[in-house]
Jmol script that loads the backbone (N, CA, C; Angstrom):
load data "model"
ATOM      1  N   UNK A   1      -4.009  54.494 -63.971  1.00  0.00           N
ATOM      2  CA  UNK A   1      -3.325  53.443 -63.257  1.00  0.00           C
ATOM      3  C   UNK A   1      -3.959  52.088 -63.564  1.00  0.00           C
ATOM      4  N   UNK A   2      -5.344  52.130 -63.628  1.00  0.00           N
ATOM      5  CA  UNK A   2      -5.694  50.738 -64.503  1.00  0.00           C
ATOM      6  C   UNK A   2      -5.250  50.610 -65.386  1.00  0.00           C
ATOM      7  N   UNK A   3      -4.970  51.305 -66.255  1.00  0.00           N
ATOM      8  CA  UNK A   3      -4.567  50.951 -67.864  1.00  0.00           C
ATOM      9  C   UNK A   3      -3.560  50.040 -67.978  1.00  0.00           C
ATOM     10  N   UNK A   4      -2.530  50.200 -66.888  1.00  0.00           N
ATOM     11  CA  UNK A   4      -1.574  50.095 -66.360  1.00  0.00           C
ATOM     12  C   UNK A   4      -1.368  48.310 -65.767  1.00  0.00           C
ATOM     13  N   UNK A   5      -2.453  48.328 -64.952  1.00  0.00           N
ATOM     14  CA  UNK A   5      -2.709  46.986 -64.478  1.00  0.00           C
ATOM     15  C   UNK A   5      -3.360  46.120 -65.179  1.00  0.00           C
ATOM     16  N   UNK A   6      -4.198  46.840 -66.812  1.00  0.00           N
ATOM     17  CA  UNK A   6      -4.583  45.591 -67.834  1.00  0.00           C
ATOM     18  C   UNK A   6      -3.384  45.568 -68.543  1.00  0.00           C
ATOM     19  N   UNK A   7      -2.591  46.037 -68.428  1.00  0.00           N
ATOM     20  CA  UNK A   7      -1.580  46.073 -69.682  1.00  0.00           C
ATOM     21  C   UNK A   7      -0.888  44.725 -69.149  1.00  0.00           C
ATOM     22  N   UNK A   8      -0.290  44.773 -67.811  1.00  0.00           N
ATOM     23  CA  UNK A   8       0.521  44.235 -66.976  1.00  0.00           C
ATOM     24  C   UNK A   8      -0.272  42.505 -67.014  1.00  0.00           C
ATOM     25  N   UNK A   9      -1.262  42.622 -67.131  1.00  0.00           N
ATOM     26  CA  UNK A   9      -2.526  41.178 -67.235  1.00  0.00           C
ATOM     27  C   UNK A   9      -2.031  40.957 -68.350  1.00  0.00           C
ATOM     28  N   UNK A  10      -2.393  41.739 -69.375  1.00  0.00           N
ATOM     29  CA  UNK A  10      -2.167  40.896 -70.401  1.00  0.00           C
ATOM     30  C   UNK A  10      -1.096  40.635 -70.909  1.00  0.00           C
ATOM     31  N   UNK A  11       0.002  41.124 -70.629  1.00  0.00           N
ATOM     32  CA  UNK A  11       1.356  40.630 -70.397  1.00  0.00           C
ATOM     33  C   UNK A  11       1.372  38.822 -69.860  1.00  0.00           C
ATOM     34  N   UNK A  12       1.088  39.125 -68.843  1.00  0.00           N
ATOM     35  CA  UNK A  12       1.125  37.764 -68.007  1.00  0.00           C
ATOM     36  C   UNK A  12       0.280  37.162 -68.696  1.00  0.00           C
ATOM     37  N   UNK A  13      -1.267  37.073 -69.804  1.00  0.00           N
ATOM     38  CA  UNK A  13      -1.525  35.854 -70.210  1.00  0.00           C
ATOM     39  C   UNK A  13      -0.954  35.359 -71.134  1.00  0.00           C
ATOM     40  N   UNK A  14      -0.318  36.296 -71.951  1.00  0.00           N
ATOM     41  CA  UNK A  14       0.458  36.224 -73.022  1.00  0.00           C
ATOM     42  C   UNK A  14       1.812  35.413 -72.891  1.00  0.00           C
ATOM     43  N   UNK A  15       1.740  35.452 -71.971  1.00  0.00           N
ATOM     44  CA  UNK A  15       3.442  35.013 -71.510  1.00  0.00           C
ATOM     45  C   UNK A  15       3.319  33.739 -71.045  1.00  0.00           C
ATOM     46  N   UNK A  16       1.859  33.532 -70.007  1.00  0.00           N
ATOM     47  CA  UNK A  16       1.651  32.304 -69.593  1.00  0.00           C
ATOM     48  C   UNK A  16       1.591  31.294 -70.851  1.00  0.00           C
ATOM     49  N   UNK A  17       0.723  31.744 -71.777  1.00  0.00           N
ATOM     50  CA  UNK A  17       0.347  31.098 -73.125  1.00  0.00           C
ATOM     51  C   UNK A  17       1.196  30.634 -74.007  1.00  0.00           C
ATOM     52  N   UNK A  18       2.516  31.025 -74.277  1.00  0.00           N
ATOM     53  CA  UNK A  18       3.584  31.330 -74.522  1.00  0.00           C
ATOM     54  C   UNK A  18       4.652  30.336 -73.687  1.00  0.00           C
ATOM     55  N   UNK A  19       4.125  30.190 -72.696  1.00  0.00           N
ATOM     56  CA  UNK A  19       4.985  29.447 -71.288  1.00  0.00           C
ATOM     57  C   UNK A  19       6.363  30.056 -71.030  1.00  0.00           C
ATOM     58  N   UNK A  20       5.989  31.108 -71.133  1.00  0.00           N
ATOM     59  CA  UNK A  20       6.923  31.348 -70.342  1.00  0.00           C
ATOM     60  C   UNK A  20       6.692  32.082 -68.723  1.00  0.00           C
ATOM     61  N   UNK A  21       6.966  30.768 -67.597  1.00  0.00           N
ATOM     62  CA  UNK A  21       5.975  30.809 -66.402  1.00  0.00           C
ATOM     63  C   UNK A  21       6.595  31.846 -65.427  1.00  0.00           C
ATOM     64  N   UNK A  22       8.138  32.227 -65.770  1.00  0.00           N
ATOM     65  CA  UNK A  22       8.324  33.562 -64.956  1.00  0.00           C
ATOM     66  C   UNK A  22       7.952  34.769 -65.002  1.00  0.00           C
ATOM     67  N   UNK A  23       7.973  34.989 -66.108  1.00  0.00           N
ATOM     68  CA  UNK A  23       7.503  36.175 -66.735  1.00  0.00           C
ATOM     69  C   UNK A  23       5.864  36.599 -66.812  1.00  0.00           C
ATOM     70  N   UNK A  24       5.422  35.471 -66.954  1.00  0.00           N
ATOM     71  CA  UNK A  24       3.909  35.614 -66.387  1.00  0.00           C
ATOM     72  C   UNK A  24       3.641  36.057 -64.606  1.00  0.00           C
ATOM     73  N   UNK A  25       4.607  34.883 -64.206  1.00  0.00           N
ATOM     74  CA  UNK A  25       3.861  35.304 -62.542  1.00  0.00           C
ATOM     75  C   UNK A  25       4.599  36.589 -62.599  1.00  0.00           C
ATOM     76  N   UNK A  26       5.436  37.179 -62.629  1.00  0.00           N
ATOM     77  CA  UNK A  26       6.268  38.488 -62.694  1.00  0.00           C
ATOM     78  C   UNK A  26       5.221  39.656 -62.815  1.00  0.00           C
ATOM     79  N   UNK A  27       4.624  39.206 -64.115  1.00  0.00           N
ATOM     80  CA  UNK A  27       3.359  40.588 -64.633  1.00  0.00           C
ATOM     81  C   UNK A  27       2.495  40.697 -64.069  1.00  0.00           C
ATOM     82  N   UNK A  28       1.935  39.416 -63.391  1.00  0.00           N
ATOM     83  CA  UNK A  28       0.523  39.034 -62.652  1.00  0.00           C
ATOM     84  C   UNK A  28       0.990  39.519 -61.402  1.00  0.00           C
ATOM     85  N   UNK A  29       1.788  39.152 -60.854  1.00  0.00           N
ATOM     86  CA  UNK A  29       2.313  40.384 -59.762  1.00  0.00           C
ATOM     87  C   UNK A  29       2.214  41.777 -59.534  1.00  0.00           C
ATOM     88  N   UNK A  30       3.110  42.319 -60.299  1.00  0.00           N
ATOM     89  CA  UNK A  30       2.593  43.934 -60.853  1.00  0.00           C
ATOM     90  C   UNK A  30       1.295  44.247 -61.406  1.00  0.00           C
ATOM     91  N   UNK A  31       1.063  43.279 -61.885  1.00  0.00           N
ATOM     92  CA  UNK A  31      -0.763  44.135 -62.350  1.00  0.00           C
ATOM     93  C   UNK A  31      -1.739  43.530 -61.312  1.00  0.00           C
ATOM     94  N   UNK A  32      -1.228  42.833 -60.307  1.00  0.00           N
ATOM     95  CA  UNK A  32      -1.634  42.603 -58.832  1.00  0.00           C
ATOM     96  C   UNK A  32      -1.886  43.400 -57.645  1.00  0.00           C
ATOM     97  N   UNK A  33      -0.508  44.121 -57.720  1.00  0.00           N
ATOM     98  CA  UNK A  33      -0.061  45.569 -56.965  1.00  0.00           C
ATOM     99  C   UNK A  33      -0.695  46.873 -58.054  1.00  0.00           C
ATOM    100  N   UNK A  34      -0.658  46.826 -58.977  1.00  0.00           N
ATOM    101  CA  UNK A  34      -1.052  48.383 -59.272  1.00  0.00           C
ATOM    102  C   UNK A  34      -2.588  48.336 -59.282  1.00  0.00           C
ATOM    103  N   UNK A  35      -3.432  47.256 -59.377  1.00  0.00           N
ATOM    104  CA  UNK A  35      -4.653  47.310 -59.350  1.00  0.00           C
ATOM    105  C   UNK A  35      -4.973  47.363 -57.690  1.00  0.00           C
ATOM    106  N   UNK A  36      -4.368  46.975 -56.722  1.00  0.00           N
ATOM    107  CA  UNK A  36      -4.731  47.069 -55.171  1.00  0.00           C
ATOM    108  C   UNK A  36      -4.603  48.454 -54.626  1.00  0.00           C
ATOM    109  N   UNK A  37      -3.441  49.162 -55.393  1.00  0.00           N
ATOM    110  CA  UNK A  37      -2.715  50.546 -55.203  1.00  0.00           C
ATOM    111  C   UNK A  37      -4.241  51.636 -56.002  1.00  0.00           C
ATOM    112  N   UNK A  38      -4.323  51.181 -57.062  1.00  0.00           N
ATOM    113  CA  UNK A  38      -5.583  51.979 -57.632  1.00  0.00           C
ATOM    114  C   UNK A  38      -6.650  51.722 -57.091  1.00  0.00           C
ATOM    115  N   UNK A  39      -7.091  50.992 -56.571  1.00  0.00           N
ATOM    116  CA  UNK A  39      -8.456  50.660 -55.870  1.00  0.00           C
ATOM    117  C   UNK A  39      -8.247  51.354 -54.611  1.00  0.00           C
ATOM    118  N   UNK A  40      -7.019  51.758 -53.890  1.00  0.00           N
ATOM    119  CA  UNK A  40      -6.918  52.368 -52.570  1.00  0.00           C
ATOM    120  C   UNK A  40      -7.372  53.434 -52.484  1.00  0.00           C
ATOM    121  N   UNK A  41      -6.565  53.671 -53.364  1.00  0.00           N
ATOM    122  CA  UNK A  41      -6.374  55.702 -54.194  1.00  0.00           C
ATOM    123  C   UNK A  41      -7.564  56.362 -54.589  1.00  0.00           C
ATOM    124  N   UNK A  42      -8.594  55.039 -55.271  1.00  0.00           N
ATOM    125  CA  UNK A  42      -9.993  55.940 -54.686  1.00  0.00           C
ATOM    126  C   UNK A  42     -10.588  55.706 -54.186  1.00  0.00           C
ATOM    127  N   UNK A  43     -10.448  54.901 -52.903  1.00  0.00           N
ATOM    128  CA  UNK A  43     -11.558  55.052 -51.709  1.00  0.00           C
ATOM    129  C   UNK A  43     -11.085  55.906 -50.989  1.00  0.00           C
ATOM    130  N   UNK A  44      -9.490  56.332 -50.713  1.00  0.00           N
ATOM    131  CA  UNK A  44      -8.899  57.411 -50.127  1.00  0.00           C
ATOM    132  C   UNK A  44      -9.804  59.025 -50.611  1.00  0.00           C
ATOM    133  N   UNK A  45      -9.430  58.743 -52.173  1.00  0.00           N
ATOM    134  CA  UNK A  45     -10.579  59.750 -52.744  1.00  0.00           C
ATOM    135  C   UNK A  45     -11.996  60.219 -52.722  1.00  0.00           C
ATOM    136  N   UNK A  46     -12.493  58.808 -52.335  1.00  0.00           N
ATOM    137  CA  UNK A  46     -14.157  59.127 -52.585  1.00  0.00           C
ATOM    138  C   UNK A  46     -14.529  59.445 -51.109  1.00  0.00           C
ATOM    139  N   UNK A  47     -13.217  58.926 -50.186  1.00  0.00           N
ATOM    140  CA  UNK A  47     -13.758  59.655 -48.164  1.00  0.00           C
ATOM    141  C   UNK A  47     -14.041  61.114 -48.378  1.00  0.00           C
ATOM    142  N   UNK A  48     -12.588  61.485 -49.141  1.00  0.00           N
ATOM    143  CA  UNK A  48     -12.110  62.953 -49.123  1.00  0.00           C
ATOM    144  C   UNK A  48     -13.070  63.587 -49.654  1.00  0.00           C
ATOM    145  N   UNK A  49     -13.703  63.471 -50.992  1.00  0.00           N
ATOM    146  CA  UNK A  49     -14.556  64.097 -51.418  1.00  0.00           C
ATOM    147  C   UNK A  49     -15.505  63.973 -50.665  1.00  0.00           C
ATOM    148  N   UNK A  50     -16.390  63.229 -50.306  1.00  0.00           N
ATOM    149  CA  UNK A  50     -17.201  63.325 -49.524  1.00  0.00           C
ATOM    150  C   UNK A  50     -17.629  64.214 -48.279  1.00  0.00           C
ATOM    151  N   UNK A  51     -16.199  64.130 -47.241  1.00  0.00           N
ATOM    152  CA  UNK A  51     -16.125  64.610 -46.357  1.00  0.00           C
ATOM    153  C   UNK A  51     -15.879  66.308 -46.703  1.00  0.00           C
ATOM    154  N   UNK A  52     -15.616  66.865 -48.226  1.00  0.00           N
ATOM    155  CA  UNK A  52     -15.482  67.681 -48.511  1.00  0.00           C
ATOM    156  C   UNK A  52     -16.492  68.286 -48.725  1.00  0.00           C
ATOM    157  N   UNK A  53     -17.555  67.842 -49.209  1.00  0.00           N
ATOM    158  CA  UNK A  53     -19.014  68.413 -49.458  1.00  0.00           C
ATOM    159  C   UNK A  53     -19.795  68.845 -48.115  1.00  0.00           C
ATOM    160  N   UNK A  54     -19.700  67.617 -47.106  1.00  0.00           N
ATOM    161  CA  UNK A  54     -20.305  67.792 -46.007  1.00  0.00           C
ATOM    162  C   UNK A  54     -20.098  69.079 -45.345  1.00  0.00           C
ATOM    163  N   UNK A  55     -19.080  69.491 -45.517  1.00  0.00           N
ATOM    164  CA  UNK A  55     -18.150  70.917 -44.768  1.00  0.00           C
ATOM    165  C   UNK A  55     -18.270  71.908 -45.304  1.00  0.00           C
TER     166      UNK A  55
END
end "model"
wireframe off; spacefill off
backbone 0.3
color backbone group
C-alpha cells in the first residue's frame, strides 16, 4: 500500500512540474489517503500482534 502512495507522489510532482495544478492536487490527495490508510493498518496490526503474544 505504500508503493501505492509513492507512486501517487510522484504522480503529483510530476504533474505539479509539468503544471498541471489539478492533477497534481488530485494525486497528492490519494497518496494523502493511502499513506494515512497504511499507517492505520499497522498500528491496528502491531496492537493485535502484540496483544496476541501476551495471551
Amino acid at each position: 500500500m505504500l508503493y501505492w502512495a509513492a507512486v501517487f507522489l510522484v504522480i503529483a510532482l510530476v504533474a505539479g512540474l509539468i503544471g498541471f495544478g489539478g492533477i497534481a492536487a488530485a494525486s497528492f490527495g490519494f497518496a494523502k489517503i493511502i499513506f494515512i490508510v497504511a499507517v492505520v493498518l499497522f498500528l491496528v496490526s502491531a496492537v493485535f500482534g502484540m496483544s496476541r503474544r501476551q495471551s
